[in-house]
C-alpha positions as CSV (number, residue, x, y, z in Angstrom):
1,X,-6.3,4.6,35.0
2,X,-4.0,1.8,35.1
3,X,-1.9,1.6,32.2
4,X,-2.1,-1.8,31.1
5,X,-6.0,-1.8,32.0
6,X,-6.2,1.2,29.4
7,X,-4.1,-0.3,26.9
8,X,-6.4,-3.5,27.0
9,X,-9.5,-1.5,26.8
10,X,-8.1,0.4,24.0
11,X,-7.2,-3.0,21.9
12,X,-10.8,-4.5,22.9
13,X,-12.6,-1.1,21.4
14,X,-10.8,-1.0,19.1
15,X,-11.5,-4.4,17.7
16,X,-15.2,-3.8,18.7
17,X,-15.4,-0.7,16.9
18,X,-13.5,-2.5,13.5
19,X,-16.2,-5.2,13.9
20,X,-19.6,-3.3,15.1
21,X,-19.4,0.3,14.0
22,X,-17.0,0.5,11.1
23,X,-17.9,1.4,7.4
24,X,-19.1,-1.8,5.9
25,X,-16.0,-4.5,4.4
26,X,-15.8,-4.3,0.6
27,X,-13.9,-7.8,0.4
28,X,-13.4,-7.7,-3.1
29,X,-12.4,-4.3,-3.3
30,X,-9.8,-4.6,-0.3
31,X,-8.5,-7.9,-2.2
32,X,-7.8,-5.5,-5.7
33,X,-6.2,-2.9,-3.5
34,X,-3.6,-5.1,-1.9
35,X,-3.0,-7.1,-5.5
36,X,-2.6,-3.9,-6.5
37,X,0.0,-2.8,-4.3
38,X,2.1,-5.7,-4.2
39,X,1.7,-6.5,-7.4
40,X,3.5,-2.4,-7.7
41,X,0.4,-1.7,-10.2
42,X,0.1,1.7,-8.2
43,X,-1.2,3.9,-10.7
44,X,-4.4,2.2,-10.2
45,X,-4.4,3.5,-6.5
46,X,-5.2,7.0,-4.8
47,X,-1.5,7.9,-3.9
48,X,-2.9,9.2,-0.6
49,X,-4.4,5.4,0.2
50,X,-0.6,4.2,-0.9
51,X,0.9,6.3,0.9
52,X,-1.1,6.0,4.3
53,X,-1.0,2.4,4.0
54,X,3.4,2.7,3.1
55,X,3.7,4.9,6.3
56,X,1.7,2.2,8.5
57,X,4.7,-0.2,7.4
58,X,7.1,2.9,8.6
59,X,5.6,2.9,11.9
60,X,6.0,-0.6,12.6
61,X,9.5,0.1,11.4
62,X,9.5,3.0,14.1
63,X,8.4,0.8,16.7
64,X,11.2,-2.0,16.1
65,X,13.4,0.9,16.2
66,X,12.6,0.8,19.6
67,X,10.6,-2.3,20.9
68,X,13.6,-5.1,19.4
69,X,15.9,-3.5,22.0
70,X,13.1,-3.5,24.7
71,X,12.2,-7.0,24.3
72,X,15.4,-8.0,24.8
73,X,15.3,-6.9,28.6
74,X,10.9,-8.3,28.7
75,X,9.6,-11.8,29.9
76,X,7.9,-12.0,26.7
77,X,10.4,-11.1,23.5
78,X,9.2,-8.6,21.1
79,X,9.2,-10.4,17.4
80,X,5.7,-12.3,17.5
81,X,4.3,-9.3,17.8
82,X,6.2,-7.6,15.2
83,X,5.1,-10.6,13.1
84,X,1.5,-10.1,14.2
85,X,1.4,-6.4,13.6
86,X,2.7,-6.9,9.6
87,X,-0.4,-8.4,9.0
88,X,-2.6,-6.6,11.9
89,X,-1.1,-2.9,12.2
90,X,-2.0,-2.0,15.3
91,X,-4.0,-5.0,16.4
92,X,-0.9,-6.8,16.6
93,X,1.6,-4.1,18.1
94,X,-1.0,-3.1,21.5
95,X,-0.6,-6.8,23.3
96,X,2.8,-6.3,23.3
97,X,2.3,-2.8,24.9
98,X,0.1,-4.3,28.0
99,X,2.1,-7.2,28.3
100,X,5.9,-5.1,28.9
101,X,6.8,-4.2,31.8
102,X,8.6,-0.7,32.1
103,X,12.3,-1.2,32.2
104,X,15.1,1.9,31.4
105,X,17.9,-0.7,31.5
106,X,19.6,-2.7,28.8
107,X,22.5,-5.7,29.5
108,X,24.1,-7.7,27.6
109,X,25.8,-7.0,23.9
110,X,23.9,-5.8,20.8
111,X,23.9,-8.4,17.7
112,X,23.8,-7.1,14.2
113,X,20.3,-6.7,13.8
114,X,19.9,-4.5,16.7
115,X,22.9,-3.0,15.9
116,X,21.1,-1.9,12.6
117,X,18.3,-0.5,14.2
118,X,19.8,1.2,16.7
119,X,22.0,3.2,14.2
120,X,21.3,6.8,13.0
121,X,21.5,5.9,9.6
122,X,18.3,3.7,9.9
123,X,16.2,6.8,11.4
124,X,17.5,8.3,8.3
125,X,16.7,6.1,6.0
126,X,12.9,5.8,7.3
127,X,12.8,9.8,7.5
128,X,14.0,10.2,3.9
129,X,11.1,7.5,2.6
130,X,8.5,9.6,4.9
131,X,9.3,12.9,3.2
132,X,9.1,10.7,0.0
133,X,5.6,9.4,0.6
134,X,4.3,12.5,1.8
135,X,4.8,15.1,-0.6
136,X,3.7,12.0,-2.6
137,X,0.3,11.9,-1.0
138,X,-0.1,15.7,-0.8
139,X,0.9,16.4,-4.0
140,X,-0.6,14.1,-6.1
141,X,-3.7,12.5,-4.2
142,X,-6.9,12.7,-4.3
143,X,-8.8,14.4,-1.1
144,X,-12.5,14.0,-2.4
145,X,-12.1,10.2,-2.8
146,X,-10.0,9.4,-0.1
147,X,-12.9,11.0,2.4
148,X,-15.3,9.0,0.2
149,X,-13.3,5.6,0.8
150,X,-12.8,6.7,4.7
151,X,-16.3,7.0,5.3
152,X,-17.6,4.4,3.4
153,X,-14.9,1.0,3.4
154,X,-14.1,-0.6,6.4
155,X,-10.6,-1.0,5.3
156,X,-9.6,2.4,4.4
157,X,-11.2,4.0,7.6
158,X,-9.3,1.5,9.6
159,X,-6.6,1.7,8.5
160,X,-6.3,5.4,8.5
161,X,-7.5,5.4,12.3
162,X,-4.6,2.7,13.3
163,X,-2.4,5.5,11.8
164,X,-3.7,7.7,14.8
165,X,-3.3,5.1,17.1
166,X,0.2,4.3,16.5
167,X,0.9,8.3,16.8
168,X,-1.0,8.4,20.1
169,X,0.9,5.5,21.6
170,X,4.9,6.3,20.7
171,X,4.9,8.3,24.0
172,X,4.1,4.8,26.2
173,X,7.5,3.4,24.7
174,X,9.9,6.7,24.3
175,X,10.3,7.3,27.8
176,X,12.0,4.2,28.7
177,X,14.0,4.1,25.5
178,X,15.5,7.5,26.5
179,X,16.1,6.5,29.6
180,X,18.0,3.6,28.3
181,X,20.4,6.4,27.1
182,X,20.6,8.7,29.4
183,X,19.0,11.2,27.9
184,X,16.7,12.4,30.9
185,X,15.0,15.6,29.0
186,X,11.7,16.3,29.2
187,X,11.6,18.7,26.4
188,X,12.7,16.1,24.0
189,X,10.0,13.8,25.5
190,X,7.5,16.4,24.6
191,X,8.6,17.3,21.5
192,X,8.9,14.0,20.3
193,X,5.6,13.0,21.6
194,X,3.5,15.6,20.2
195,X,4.2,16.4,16.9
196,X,3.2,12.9,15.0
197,X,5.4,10.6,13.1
198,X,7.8,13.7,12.4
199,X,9.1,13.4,15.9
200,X,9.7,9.7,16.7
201,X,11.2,9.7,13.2
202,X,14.0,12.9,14.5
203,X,14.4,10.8,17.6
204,X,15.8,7.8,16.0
205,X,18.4,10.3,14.0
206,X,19.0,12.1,17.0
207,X,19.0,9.5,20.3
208,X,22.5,8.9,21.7
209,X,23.7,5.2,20.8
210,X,22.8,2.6,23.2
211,X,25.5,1.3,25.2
212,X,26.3,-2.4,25.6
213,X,27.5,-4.0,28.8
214,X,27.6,-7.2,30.2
């Protein structure tokens, strides 16, 4: 199937599935949860809902990682969509997907910001707040209720399923950012694309430095 078809099709069921078959919306509920979070009142909150809803926020992080450098080389940059996808996950990040074009070239000089993202010391930093929030969630959260919530609140089950999503779609954006760098391996590709979030978070402490050129 067309990729871009898929990628549509995949935003559009998604949304339809959010709206039509999803756990019903506790609005209140939702409302305390966030207040609750940014408000860093976190002992009121399962630490495994924290912590899936912190390492949402490190996959957009992953995906700027990689998608900042990509715009800069797309018709269409790629910051509204970061915007979007703070306040959308997912919903926000897959436009972007169908609209780019696949490109393994990069021109021009990196600025400071993408410098930053680019380095090895921001895969580090992002890998060192996963390990954080994971033996966080594991640790200390509660299974039972986290089930509970997933199958019964609209939020929390979508949430957790944009998780999955933004596992399942790293491998449409690695192969051009490895190309990018010359770094033409197909067991890294692999690797990287099929063990989830642990993998895209060693290739951004691991990928050669991009190269500027005019």
């Amino acid at each position: 199937m067309n990729r871009k078809l898929a990628l549509w099709l995949l935003w559009g069921g998604f949304i339809a599935y959010i709206l039509l078959l999803a756990p019903p919306l506790h609005l209140e509920e939702t409302l305390t949860l966030l207040k609750n979070i940014l408000t860093l009142q976190w002992t009121a909150i399962n630490p495994i809902i924290l912590s899936l809803f912190s390492l949402v926020g490190i996959w957009l992080l992953i995906y700027s990682g990689v998608l900042f450098i990509d715009g800069r080389m797309q018709s269409i940059p790629f910051w509204p969509f970061a915007l979007a996808s703070v306040g959308s996950g997912v919903l926000g990040l897959l436009p972007y997907l169908a609209f780019r074009e696949p490109n393994q070239e990069f021109s021009g000089q990196k600025d400071a910001f993408l410098n930053l993202l680019d380095s090895r010391f921001f895969g580090i930093v992002l890998s060192f707040s996963t390990l954080v929030l994971l033996v966080y969630g594991f640790t200390l959260g509660d299974w039972g209720d986290f089930v509970q919530q997933f199958l019964s609140d609209r939020f929390i089950n979508g949430m957790s399923l944009a998780f999955c999503l933004f596992c399942l779609l790293f491998p449409t954006v690695l192969g051009d950012d490895m190309a990018r760098r010359r770094w033409n391996n197909s067991q890294v590709f692999w690797a990287v694309a099929f063990v989830p979030l642990i993998g895209p978070l060693a290739y951004l402490c691991l990928r050669p430095s991009l190269q500027s050129n005019n």
